[in-house]
C-alpha positions as a Markdown table, in Angstrom:
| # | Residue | x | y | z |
|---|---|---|---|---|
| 1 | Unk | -11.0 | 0.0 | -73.5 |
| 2 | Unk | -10.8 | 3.7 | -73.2 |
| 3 | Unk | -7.9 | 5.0 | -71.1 |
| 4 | Unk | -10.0 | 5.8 | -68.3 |
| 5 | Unk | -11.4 | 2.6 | -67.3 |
| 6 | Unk | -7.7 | 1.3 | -67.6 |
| 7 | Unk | -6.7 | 3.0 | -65.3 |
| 8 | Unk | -9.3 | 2.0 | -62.7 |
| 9 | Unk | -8.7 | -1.6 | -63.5 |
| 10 | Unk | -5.1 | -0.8 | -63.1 |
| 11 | Unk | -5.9 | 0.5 | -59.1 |
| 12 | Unk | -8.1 | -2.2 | -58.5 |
| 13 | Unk | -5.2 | -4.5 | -59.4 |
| 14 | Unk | -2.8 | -2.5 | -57.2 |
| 15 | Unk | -5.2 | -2.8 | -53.9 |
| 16 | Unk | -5.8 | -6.4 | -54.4 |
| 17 | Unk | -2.1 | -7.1 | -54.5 |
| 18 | Unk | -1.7 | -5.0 | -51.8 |
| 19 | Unk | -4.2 | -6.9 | -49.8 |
| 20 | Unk | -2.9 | -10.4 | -50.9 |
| 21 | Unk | 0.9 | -8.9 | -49.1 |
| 22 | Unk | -0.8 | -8.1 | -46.1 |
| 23 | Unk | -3.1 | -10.9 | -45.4 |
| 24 | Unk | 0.1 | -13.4 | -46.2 |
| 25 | Unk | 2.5 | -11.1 | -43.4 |
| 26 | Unk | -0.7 | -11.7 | -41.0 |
| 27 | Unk | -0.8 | -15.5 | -41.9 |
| 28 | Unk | 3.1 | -15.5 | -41.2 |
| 29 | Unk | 2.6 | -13.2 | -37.7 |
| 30 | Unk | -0.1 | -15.7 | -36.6 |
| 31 | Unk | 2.6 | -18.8 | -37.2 |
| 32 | Unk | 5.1 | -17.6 | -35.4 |
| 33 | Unk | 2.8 | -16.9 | -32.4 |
| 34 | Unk | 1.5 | -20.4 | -32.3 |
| 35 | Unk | 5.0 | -21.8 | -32.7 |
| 36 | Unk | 6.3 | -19.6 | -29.5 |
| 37 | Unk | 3.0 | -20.6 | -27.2 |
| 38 | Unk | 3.6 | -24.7 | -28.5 |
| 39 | Unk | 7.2 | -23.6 | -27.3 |
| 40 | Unk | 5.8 | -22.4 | -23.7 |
| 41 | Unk | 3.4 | -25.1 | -23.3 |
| 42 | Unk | 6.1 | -27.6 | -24.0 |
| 43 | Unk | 8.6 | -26.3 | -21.8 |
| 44 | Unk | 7.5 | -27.5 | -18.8 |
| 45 | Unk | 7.2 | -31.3 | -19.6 |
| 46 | Unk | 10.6 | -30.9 | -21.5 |
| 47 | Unk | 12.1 | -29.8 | -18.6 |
| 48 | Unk | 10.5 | -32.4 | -16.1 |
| 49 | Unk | 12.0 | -35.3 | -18.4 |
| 50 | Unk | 15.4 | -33.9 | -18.8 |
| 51 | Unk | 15.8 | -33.4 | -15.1 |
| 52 | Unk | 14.2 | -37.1 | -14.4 |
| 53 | Unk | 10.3 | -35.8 | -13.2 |
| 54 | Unk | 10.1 | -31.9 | -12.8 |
| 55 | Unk | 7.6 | -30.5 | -9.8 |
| 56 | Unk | 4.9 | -28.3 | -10.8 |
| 57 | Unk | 3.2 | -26.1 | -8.6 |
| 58 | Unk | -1.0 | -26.3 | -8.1 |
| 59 | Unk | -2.9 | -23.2 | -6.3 |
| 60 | Unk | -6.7 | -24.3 | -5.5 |
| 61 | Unk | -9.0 | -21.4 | -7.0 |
| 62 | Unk | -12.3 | -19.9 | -7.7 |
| 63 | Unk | -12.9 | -19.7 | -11.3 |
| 64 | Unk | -15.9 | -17.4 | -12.6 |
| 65 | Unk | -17.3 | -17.7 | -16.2 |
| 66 | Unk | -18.8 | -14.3 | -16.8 |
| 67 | Unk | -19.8 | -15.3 | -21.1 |
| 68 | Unk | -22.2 | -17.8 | -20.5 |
| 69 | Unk | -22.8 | -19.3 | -24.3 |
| 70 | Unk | -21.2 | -18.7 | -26.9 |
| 71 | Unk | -20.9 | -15.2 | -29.0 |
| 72 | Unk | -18.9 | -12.8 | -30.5 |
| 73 | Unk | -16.3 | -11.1 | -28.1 |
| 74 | Unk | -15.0 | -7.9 | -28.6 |
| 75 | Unk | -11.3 | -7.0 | -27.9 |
| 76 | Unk | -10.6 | -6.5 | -24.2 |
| 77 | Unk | -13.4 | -8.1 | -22.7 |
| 78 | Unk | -13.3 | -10.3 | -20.0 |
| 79 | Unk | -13.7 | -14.2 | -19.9 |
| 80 | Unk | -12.6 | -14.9 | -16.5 |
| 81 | Unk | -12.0 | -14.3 | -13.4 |
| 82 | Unk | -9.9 | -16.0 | -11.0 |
| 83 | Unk | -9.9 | -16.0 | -7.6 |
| 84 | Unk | -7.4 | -17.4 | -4.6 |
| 85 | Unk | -9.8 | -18.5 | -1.8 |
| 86 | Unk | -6.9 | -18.2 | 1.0 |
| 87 | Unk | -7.2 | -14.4 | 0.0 |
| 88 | Unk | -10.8 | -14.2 | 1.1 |
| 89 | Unk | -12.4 | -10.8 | 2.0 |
| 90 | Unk | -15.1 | -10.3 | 3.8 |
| 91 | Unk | -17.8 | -6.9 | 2.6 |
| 92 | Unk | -20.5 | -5.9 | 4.9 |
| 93 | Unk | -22.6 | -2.6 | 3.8 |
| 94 | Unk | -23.3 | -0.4 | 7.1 |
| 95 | Unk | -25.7 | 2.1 | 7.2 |
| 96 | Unk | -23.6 | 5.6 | 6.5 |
| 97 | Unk | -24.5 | 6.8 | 10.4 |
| 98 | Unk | -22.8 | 3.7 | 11.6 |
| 99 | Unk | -19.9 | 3.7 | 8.9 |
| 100 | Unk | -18.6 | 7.1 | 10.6 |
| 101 | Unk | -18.0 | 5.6 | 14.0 |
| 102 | Unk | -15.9 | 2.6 | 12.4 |
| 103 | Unk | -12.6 | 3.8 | 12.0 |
| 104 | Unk | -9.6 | 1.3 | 10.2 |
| 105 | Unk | -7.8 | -1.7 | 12.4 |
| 106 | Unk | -11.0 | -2.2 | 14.5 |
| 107 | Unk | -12.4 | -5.3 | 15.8 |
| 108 | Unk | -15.3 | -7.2 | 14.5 |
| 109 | Unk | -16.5 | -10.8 | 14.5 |
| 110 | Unk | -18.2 | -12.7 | 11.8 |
| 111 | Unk | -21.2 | -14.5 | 12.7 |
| 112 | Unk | -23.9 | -16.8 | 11.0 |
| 113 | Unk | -21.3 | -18.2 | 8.4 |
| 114 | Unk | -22.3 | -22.1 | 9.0 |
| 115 | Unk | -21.1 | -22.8 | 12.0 |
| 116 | Unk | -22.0 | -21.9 | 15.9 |
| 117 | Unk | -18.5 | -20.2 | 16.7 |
| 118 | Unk | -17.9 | -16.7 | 15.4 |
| 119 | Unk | -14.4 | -15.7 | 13.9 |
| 120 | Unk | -12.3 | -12.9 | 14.4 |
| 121 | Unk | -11.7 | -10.0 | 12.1 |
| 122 | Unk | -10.2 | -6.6 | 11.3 |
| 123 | Unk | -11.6 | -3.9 | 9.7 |
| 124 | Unk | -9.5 | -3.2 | 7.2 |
| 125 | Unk | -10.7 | 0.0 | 4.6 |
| 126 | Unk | -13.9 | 2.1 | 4.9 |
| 127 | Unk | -15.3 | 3.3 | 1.6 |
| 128 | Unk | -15.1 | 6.4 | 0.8 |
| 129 | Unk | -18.0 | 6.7 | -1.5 |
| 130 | Unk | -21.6 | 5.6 | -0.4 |
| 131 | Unk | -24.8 | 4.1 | -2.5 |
| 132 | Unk | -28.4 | 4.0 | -2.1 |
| 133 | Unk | -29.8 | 0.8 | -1.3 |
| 134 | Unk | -33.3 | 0.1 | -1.0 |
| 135 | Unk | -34.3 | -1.6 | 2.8 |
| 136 | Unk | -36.8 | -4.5 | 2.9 |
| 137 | Unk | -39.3 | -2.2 | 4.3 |
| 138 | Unk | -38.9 | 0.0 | 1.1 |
| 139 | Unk | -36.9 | 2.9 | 2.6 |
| 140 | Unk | -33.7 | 4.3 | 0.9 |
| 141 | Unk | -30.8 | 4.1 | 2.7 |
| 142 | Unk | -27.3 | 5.5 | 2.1 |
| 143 | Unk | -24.7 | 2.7 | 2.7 |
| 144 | Unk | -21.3 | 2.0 | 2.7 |
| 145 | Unk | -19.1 | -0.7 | 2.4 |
| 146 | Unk | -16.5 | -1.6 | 4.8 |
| 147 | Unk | -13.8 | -4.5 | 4.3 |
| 148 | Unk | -12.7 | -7.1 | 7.1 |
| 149 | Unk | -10.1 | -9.5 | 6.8 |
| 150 | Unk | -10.4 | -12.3 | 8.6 |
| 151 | Unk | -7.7 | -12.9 | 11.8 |
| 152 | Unk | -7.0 | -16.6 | 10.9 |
| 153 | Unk | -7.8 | -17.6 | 7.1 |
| 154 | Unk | -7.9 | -21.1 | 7.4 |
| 155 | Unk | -10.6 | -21.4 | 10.1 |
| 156 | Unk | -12.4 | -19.3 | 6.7 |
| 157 | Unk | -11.7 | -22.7 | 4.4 |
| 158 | Unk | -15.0 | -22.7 | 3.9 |
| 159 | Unk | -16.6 | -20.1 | 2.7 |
| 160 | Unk | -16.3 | -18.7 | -0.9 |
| 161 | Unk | -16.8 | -16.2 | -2.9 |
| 162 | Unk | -20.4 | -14.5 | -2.5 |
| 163 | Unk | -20.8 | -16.0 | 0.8 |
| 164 | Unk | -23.2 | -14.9 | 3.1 |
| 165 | Unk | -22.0 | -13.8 | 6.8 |
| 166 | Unk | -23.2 | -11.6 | 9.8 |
| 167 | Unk | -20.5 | -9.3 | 11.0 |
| 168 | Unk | -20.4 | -7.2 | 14.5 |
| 169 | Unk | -18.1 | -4.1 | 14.1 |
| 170 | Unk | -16.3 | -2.5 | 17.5 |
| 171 | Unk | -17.4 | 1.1 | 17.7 |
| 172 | Unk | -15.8 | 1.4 | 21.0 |
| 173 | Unk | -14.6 | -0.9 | 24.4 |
| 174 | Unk | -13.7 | -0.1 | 27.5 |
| 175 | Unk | -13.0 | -2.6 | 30.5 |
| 176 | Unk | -14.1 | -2.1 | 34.5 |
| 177 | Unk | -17.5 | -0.3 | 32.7 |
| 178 | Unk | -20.2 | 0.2 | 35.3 |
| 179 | Unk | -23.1 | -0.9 | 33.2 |
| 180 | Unk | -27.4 | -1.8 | 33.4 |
| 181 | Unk | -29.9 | -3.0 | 31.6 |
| 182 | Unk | -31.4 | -0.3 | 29.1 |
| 183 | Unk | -34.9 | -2.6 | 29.8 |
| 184 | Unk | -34.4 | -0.4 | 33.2 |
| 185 | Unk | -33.8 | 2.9 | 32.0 |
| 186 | Unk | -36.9 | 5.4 | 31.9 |
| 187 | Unk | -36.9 | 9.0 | 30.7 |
| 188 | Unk | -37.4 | 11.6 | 33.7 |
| 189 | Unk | -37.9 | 14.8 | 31.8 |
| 190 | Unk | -34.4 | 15.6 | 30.0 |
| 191 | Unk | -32.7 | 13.0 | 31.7 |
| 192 | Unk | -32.7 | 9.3 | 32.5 |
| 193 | Unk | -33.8 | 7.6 | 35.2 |
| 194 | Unk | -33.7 | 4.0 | 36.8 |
| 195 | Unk | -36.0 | 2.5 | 40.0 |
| 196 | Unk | -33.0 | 1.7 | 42.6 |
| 197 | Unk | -34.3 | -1.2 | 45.8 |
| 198 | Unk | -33.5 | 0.5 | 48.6 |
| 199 | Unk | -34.9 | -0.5 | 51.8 |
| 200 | Unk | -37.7 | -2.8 | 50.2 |
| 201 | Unk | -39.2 | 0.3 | 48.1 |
| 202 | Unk | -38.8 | 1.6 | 44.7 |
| 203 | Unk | -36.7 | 4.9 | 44.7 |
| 204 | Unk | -36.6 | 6.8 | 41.5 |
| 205 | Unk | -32.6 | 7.6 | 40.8 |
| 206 | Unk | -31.5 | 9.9 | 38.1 |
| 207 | Unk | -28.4 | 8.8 | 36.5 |
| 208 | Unk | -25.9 | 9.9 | 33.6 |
| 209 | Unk | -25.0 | 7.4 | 31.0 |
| 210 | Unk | -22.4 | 7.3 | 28.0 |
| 211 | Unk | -22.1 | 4.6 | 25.7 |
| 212 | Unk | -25.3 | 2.3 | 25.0 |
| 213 | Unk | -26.0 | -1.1 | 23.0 |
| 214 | Unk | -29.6 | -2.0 | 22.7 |
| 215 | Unk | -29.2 | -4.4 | 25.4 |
| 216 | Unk | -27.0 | -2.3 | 28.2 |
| 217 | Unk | -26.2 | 1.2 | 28.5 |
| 218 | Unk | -22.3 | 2.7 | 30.1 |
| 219 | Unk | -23.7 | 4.4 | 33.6 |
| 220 | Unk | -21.1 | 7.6 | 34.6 |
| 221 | Unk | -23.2 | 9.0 | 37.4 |
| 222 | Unk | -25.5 | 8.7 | 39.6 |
| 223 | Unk | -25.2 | 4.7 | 40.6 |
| 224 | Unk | -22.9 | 2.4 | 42.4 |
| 225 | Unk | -22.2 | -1.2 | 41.9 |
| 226 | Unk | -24.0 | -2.5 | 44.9 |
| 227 | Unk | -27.2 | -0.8 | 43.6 |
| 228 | Unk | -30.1 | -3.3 | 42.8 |
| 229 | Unk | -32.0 | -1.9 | 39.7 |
| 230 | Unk | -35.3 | -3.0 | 39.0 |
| 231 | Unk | -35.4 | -4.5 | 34.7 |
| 232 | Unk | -38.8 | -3.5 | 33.1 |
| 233 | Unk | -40.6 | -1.6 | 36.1 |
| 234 | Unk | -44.1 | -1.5 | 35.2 |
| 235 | Unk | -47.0 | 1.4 | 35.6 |
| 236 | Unk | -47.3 | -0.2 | 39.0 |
| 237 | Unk | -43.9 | 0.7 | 40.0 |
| 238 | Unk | -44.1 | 4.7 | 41.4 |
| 239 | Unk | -41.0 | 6.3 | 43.2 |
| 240 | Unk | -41.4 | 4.8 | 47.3 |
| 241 | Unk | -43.7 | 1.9 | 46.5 |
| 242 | Unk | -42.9 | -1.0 | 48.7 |
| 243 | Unk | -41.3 | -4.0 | 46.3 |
| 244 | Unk | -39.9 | -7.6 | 47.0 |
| 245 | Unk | -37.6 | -9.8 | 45.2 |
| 246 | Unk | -38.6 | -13.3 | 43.9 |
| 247 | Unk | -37.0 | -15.9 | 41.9 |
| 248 | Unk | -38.8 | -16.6 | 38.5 |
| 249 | Unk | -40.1 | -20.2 | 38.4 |
């Protein structure tokens, strides 16, 4: 065999010994690993009879397989996810208009969960990053979510994870609010306007409003608490028309 080829024999020799010491270390790492986790799982049991019937403690949870068959799984990847359903939190998306007027610790209810009560809640974080989300009408909107907690967990039993909820946010509240119907208010130029019953006719009133829901609107000028406002005054109804009050049948 010339001297050369030797010598190349000689290295494979070397590497494959090499590789033969290393693959027994791994065989001797992997032993001693299962040996300490047979130790863990047999600890508890161990204990329980030594002591004459050990307590172990059990936590109810969610438990989320995100590999559905079988495969290959690379290092680091996820299996599971675990969840603690008295930890529940509740994510609503707002529109990003409506997201600026919500501000941390405010008041909201959540609604449409299953039952005919609504529960209590707490705004707890406003995102600081937005998304695009397209409506059901097909119109992009920029959204952002905002996370409640719930004021009592238990009556939340429930629900789970993925649930599907309507929730109210307080923007603002005030008590003693002078307040009408925004089915009465009418546009009068720049300003608004309601039809006030005074004397049996119809007398256009200009008034000042703050705050307004699209059911009922904060009044701050222009109307007192006795006034009688007329609700959805039609084309019929002109300022000093003579009006009457019924009761719908």
């Amino acid at each position: 065999m010339p001297a050369q080829a030797a010598d190349l024999r000689e290295d494979d020799r070397r590497l494959a010994a090499e590789a033969v010491t290393a693959a027994e270390f791994l065989v001797q790492v992997a032993a001693s690993e299962i040996d300490r986790a047979r130790t863990r799982l047999a600890r508890p049991s161990a204990s329980g009879v030594a002591g004459g019937g050990g307590a172990r403690a059990r936590r109810r949870c969610s438990v989320e397989a995100l590999r559905e068959s079988e495969s290959i799984v690379p290092p680091g990847e996820p299996l599971l996810e675990l969840g603690d359903p008295g930890q529940l939190e509740i994510v609503t998306d707002l529109l990003s208009t409506d997201a600026v007027r919500v501000s941390a610790g405010a008041r909201a209810t959540i609604e449409q969960w299953g039952e005919d009560i609504a529960l209590d809640a707490t705004v707890r974080r406003i995102e600081p990053a937005g998304f695009t989300k397209i409506s059901a009408l097909g119109v992009a909107e920029q959204r952002v979510n905002v996370i409640l907690d719930a004021a009592d967990p238990a009556a939340c039993a429930a629900l789970g994870d993925a649930y599907r909820v309507d929730v109210r946010t307080v923007t603002w509240e005030a008590s003693n609010v002078l307040k009408v119907p925004t089915s009465a208010l009418f546009r009068d130029g720049e300003t608004w306007a309601v039809y006030v019953v005074r004397d049996g006719r119809a007398r256009r009133t200009r008034i000042e409003i703050g705050h307004q829901t699209p059911r009922e609107a904060k009044v701050t000028a222009g109307l007192t608490e006795a006034a009688q406002v007329i609700v959805h005054p039609g084309d019929l109804v002109r300022d000093g028309v003579r009006v009457r009050e019924f009761a719908p049948s």
